[in-house]
C-alpha positions in Angstrom: 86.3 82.8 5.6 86.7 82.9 9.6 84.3 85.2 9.9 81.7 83.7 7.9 79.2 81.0 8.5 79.1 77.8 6.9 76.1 76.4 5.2 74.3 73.8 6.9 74.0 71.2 4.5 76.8 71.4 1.4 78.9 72.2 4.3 81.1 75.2 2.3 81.5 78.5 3.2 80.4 81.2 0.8 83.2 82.0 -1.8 84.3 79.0 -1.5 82.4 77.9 -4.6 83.0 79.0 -8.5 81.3 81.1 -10.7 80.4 78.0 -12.5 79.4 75.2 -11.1 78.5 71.2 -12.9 76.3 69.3 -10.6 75.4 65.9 -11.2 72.8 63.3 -8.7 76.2 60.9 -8.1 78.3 61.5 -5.8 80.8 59.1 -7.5 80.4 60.9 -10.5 81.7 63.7 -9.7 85.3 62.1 -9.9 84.4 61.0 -13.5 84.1 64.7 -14.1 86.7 66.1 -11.8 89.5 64.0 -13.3 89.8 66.6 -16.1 90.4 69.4 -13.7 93.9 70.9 -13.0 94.6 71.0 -9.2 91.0 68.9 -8.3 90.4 68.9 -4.1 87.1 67.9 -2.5 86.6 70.6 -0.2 83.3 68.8 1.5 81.3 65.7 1.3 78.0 65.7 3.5 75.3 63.3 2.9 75.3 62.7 -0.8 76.5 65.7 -1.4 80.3 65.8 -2.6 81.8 69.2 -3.5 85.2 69.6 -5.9 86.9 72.3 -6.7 89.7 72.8 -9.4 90.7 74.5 -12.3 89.6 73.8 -16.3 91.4 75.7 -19.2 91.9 78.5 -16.9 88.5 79.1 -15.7 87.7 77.9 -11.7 85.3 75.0 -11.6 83.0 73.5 -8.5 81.4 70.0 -9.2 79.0 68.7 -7.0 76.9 66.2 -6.5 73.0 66.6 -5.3 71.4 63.1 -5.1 68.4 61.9 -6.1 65.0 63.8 -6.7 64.2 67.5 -6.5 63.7 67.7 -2.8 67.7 67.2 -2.0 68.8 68.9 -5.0 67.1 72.0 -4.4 68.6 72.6 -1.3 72.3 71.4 -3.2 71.4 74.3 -5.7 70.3 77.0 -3.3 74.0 76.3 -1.2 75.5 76.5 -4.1 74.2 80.1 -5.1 74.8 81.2 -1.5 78.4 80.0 -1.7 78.9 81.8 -5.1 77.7 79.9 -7.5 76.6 82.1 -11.0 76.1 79.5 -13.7 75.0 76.1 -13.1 75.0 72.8 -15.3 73.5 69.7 -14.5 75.1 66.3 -16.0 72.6 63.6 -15.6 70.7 61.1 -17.2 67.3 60.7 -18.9 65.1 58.0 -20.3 64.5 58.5 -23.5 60.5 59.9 -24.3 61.1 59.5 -28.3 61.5 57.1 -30.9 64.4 59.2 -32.5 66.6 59.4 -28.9 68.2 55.9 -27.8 70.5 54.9 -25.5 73.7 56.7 -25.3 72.5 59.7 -27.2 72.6 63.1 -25.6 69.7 65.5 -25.1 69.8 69.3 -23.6 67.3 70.3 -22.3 65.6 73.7 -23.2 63.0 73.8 -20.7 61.3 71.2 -17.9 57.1 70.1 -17.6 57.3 70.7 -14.0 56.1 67.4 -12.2 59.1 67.6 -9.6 56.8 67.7 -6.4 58.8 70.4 -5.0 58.8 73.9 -7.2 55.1 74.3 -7.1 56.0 74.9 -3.4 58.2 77.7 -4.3 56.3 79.4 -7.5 53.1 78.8 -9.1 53.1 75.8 -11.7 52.1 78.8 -14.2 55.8 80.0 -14.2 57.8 77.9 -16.8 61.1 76.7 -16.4 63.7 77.7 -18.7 67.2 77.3 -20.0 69.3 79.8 -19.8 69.5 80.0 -23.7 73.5 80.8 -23.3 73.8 78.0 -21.5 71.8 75.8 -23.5 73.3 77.2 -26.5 76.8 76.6 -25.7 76.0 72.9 -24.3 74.0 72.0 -27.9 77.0 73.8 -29.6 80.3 71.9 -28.4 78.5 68.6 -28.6 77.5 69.2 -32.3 81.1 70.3 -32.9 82.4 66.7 -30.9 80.0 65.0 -33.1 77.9 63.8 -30.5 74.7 62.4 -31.4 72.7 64.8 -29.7 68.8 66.7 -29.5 67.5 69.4 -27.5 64.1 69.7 -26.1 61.8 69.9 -23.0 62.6 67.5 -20.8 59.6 66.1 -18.2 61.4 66.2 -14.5 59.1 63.6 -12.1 59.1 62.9 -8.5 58.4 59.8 -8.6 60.9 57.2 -9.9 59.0 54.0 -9.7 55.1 53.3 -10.7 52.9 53.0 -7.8 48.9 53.0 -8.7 48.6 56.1 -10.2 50.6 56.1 -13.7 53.8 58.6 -14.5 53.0 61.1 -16.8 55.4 59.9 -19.3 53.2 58.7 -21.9 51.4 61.5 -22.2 54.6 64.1 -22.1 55.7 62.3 -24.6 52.9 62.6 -26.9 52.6 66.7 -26.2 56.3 66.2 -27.6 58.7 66.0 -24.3 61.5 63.9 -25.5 63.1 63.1 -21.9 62.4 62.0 -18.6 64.4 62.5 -15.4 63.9 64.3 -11.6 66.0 67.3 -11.0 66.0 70.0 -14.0 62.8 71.3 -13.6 64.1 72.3 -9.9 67.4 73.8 -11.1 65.4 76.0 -13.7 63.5 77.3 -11.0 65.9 77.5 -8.7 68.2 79.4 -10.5 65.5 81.8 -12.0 64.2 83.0 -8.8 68.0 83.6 -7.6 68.8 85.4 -10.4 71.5 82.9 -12.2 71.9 80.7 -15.0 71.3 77.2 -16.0 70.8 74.3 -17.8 71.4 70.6 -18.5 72.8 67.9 -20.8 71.7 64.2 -20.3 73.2 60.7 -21.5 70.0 58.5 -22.3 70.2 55.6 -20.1 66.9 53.9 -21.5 63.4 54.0 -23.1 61.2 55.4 -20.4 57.8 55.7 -22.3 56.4 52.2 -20.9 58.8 51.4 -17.8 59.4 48.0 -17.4 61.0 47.3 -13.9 64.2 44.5 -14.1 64.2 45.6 -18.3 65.9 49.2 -17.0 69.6 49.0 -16.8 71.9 52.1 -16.7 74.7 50.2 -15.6 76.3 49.5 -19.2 78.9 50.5 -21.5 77.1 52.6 -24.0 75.5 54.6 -20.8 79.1 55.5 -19.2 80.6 56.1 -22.7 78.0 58.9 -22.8 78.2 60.3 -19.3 82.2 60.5 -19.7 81.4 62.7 -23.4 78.6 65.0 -22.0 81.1 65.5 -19.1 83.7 66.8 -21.2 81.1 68.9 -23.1 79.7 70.6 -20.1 83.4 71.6 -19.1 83.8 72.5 -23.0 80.9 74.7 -22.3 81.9 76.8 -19.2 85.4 77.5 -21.2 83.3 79.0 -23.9 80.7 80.8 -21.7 84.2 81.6 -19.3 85.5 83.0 -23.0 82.5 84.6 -24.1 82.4 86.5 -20.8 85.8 87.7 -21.1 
């Protein structure tokens, strides 16, 4: 790697990042994922980004974390890719856009409503983005087999966190029959499909994000972390079967 140059903002040099790759907005969090790793090392922390590598059931793994909103994360994702990157998971959470998904459930997401404020910078809002349907497929599988309680759908992937005059489009999403809400897939979808990789997402619902309610919106409990730590383990369940599929 002497003779190559390092990218400006992860900070990594390319090859020094796996074939598959779990990203995640915390940088704390990726120690909750990293802890099931064999031989785990951070090989770079700049900014809110935080990048691990280490070694699950055989199969070299890069966890790193890309902050909040699409802006930041796009440029985590497009490091990533440059650095090696072939298959990429986010771990996240969601508020939940239906009556069915409550807190601590699981949802992966097939596909985004692109409200991000970023990819219709980078390709017409026309162009849909997708799951990679291995990905997705593999995610949805393991946590039906760990007996998670667990949906897949399109997720709605905002800009905005916080109300300001203008209303979130959550309501309405949820209606045309979104059944999540968060900032950062619709950006990895497009991401990775204009550089030619894969991806997808599983989410731990944090709360009910239909009618957001300020001080009533609390991720910071028991039934929340309980769900990170399981989709965690069922993203890394995932690249060993895509890792084993792939031969």
């Amino acid at each position: 790697m002497a003779n190559e140059r390092m990218l400006p903002i992860l900070k990594v040099y390319p090859g020094q990042v796996s074939q598959y790759a779990i990203v995640c907005g915390d940088p704390g969090r990726t120690r909750v994922i990293a802890k099931h790793l064999e031989d785990a090392r951070e090989v770079a922390y700049n900014r809110e980004y935080r990048v691990v590598n280490g070694v699950y059931r055989g199969t070299p793994v890069t966890i790193a974390s890309h902050g909040v909103g699409a802006a930041g994360a796009c440029v985590c994702f497009e490091d990533l890719i440059k650095a090696g990157a072939r298959v990429l998971i986010r771990v996240g959470t969601a508020g939940s856009l239906s009556r069915s998904i409550v807190d601590g459930d699981l949802i992966v997401a097939t596909g985004a409503v692109r409200e991000d404020g970023v990819t219709d910078q980078l390709v017409p809002l026309s162009f849909p983005a997708i799951a990679d349907s291995r990905v997705a497929d593999a995610l949805y599988g393991v946590g039906l087999a760990r007996g998670a309680r667990i949906s897949r759908g399109v997720v709605l992937s905002v800009g905005a966190f916080y109300p300001g005059i203008l209303p979130l489009p959550n309501a309405e999403m949820s209606r045309a029959g979104a059944i999540g809400v968060e900032m950062e897939v619709s950006a990895l979808l497009i991401v990775a499909a204009l550089r030619g990789v894969c991806a997808g997402a599983i989410l731990a619902v944090d709360g009910v994000a239909v009618e957001f309610e300020g001080d009533a919106y609390n991720p910071n409990r028991e039934v929340v972390a309980k769900a990170i730590e399981l989709e965690a383990e069922i993203a890394l369940d995932a690249v060993a079967r895509l890792a084993g599929e792939e031969g």
